[in-house]
C-alpha positions in Angstrom: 39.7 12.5 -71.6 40.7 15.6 -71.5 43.1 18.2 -73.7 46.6 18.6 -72.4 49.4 20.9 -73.7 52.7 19.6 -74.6 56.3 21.5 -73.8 56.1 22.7 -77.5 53.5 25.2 -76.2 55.2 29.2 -77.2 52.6 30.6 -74.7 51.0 32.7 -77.8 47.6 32.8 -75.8 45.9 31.7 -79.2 44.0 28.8 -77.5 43.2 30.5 -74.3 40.3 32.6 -76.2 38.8 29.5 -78.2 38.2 27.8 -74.8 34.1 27.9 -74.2 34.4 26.8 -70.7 37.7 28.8 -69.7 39.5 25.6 -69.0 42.6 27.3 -70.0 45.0 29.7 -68.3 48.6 30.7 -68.0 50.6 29.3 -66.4 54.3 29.2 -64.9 55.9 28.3 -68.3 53.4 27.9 -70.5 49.4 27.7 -70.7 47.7 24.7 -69.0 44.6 23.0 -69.0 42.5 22.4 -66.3 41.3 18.5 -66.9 38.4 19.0 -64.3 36.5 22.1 -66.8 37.9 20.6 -69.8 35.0 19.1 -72.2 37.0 17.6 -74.6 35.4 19.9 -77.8 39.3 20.3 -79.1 38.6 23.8 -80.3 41.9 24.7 -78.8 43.8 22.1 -80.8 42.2 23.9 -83.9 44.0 26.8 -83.0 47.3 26.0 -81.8 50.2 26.9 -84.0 52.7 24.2 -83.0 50.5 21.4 -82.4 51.3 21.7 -78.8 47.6 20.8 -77.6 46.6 17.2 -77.6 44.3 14.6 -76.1 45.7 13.4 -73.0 
């Protein structure tokens, strides 16, 4: 199951870099994950300073 990102996200960018397949981007509001790249290694969750990433 993929990551997701929760409204808490501050759009710091911080898990964007940790991403090895590039699943994530920026988006209108905040950063999103694309579930279809995603491979579930959580190494943006590591990373997040509001604990805004999740599994979804």
């Amino acid at each position: 199951m993929a990551y997701v990102i929760s409204d808490a996200c501050v759009s710091c960018g911080s898990c964007e870099g940790q991403c090895p397949v590039s699943a994530i981007s920026a988006g209108d509001s905040q950063y999103e994950i694309d579930a279809s790249t995603c491979i579930d290694c959580g190494s943006c969750a590591g990373v997040c300073p509001t604990g805004a990433i999740s599994q979804g």
